[in-house]
SEBADO-813726 format. One line per 8 residues: their letters; for each residue z, x, y of C-alpha. Coordinates in pm, whole numbers, plus 50000, padded with zeros to 5 digits. Example, Ala and Ser with C-alpha at 12.3 -4.5 7.8 and 13.67 -1.06 7.14 Angstrom:
BEGIN
as = 50780:51230:49550 | 50714:51367:49894
***
This chain:
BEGIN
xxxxxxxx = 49593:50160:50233 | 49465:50285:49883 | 49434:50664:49913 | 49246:50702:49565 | 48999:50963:49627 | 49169:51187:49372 | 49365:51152:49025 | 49528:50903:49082
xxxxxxxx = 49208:50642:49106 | 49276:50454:48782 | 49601:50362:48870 | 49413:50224:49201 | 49255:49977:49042 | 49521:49838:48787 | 49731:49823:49138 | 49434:49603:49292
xxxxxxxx = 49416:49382:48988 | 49816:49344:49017 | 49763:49184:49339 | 49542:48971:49237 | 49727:48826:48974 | 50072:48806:49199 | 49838:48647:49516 | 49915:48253:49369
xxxxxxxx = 50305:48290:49395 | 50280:48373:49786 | 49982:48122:49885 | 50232:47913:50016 | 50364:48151:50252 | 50093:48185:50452 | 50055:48529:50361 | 49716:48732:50359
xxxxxxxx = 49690:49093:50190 | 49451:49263:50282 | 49321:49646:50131 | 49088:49929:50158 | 49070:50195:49876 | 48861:50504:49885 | 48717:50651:49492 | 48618:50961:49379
xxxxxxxx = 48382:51101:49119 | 48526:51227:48761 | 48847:51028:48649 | 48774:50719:48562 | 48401:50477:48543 | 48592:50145:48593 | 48482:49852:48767 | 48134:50006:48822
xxxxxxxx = 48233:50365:48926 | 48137:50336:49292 | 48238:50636:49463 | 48246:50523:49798 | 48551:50367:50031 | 48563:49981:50020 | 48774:49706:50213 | 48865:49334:50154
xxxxxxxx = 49133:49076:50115 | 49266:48994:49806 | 49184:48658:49607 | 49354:48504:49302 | 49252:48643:48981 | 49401:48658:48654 | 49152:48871:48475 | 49329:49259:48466
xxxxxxxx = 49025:49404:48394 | 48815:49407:48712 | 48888:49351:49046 | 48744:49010:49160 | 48826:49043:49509 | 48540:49106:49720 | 48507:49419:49940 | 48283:49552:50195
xxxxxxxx = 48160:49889:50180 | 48227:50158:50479 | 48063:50467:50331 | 48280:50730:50245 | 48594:50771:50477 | 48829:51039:50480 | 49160:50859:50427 | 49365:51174:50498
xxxxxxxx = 49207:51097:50850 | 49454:50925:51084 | 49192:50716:51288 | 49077:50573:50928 | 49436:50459:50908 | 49432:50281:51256 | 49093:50147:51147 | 49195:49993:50860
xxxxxxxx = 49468:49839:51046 | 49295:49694:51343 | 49028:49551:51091 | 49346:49377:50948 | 49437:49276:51196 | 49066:49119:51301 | 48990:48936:50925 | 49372:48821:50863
xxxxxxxx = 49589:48759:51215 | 49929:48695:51180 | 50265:48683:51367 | 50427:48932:51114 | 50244:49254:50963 | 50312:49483:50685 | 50178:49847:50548 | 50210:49956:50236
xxxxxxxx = 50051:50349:50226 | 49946:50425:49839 | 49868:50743:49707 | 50053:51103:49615 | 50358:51206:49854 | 50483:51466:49939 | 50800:51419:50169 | 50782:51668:50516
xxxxxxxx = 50371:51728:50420 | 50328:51378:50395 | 50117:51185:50252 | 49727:51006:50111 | 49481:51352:50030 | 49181:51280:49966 | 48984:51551:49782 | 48668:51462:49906
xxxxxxxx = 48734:51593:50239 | 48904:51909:50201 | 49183:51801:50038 | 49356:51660:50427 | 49567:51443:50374 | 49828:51200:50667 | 50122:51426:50811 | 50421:51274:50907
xxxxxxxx = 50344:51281:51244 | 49981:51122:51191 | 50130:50820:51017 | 50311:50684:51324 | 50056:50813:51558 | 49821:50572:51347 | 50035:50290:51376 | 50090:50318:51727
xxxxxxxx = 49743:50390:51776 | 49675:50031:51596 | 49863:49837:51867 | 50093:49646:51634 | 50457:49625:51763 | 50808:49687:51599 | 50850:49326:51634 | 50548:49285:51468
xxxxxxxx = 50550:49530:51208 | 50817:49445:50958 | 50790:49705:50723 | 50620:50026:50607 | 50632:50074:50237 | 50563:50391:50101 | 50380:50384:49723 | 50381:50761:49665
xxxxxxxx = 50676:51006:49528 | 50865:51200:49767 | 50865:50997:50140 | 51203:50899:50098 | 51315:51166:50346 | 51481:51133:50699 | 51186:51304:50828 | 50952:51005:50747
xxxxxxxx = 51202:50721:50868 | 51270:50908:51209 | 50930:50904:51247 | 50908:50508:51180 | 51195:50420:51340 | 51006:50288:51712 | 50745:50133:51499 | 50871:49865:51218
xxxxxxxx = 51187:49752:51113 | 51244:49901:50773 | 51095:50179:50580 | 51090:50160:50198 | 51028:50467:49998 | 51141:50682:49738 | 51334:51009:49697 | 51167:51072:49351
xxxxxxxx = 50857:51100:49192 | 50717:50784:49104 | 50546:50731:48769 | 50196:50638:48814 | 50200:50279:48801 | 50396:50286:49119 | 50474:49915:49268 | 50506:49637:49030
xxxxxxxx = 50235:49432:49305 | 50224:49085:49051 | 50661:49145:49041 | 50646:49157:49434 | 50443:48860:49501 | 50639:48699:49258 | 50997:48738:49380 | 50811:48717:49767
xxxxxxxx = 50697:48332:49592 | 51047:48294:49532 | 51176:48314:49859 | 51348:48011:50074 | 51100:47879:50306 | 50724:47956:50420 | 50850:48241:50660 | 50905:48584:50500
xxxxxxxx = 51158:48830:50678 | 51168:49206:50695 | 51491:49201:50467 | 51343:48978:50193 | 50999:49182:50184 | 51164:49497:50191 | 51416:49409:49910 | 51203:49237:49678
xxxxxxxx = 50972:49501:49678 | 51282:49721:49552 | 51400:49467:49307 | 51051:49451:49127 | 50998:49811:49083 | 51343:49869:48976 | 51249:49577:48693 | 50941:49703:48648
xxxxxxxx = 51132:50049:48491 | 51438:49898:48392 | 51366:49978:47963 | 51126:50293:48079 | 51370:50557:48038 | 51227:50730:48340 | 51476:50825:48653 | 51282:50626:48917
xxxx = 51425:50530:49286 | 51251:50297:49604 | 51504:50216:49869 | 51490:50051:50219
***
């Protein structure tokens, strides 16, 4: 759930092509990503500079410069909107069933005020309390849902887990401010690709998705943190 519509869109898109390139190391899982990501006018012209919100699942591609999945446009969307959150889910849901389920929310965070603005609307943005209302809203069980990841600075906070804690299994976030880049996606897959056996658990999601971005900033110098 790609919350770009601001300044952060350009790191949107390397994040998109990321997947991509990581997709080949988890096809034997029996895994399925899907993504929506909304744009904005006025940061960056890449990949055609649409301006719109867009949705798909993500195919193998090696190229870094341009996304090669193919998406579906749904006009412009508010993603600070909780029912565009539920959406996106149950569309998920509809293109890519599965026993197991996972949500990764990208964007800025900001701990208690929580999370995805979107300056085309007013700057609103998902409070804590609209998160899990989303999620419940989607009709995607505990059991089901394994984890929700947090890309953004800040969620690490008791406030967001509490919130969580009736709705998925494990919560990964950070207590810091992530660098741009955020998630290491192609490092995830990869370690994910690693993993004994064709059925991925909530520990081994959760943790890889730790390891990588901990790799990804090992030599950075930068004070960086994602726990689950």
């Amino acid at each position: 759930y790609i919350a770009a519509d601001n300044d952060l869109e350009k790191y949107a898109l390397q994040d998109i092509n990321e997947m991509e390139k990581g997709l080949s190391a988890i096809t034997g899982k029996h895994v399925k990503v899907t993504f929506m990501v909304d744009r904005v006018e006025g940061y960056t012209s890449a990949d055609g500079d649409w301006t719109d919100t867009r949705r798909g699942i993500i195919e193998s591609d090696t190229d870094k410069l341009s996304i090669a999945s193919q998406m579906e446009t749904v006009g412009e969307k508010n993603m600070g909107d909780g029912q565009t959150l539920t959406d996106f889910i149950s569309w998920s849901k509809t293109v890519a069933a599965a026993d197991n389920y996972a949500l990764v929310i990208w964007d800025h965070g900001g701990g208690i005020s929580g999370v995805a603005w979107d300056e085309t609307d007013n700057d609103d943005n998902l409070n804590i309390n609209e998160i899990a209302q989303s999620i419940q809203a989607s009709g995607v069980s505990k059991d089901d849902m394994l984890m929700v990841g947090f890309d953004t600075c800040l969620q690490g906070v008791v406030d967001q887990a509490y919130s969580l804690k009736d709705l998925t299994g494990l919560v990964v976030a950070s207590e810091e401010l992530e660098p741009g880049n955020g998630w290491d996606y192609t490092g995830w897959f990869t370690q994910l690709g690693k993993a004994t056996g064709t059925k991925i658990d909530a520990a081994t999601l959760a943790q890889t998705a730790v390891d990588s971005f901990m790799a990804s900033y090992q030599n950075s110098g930068l004070n960086v943190s994602l726990s689950s």
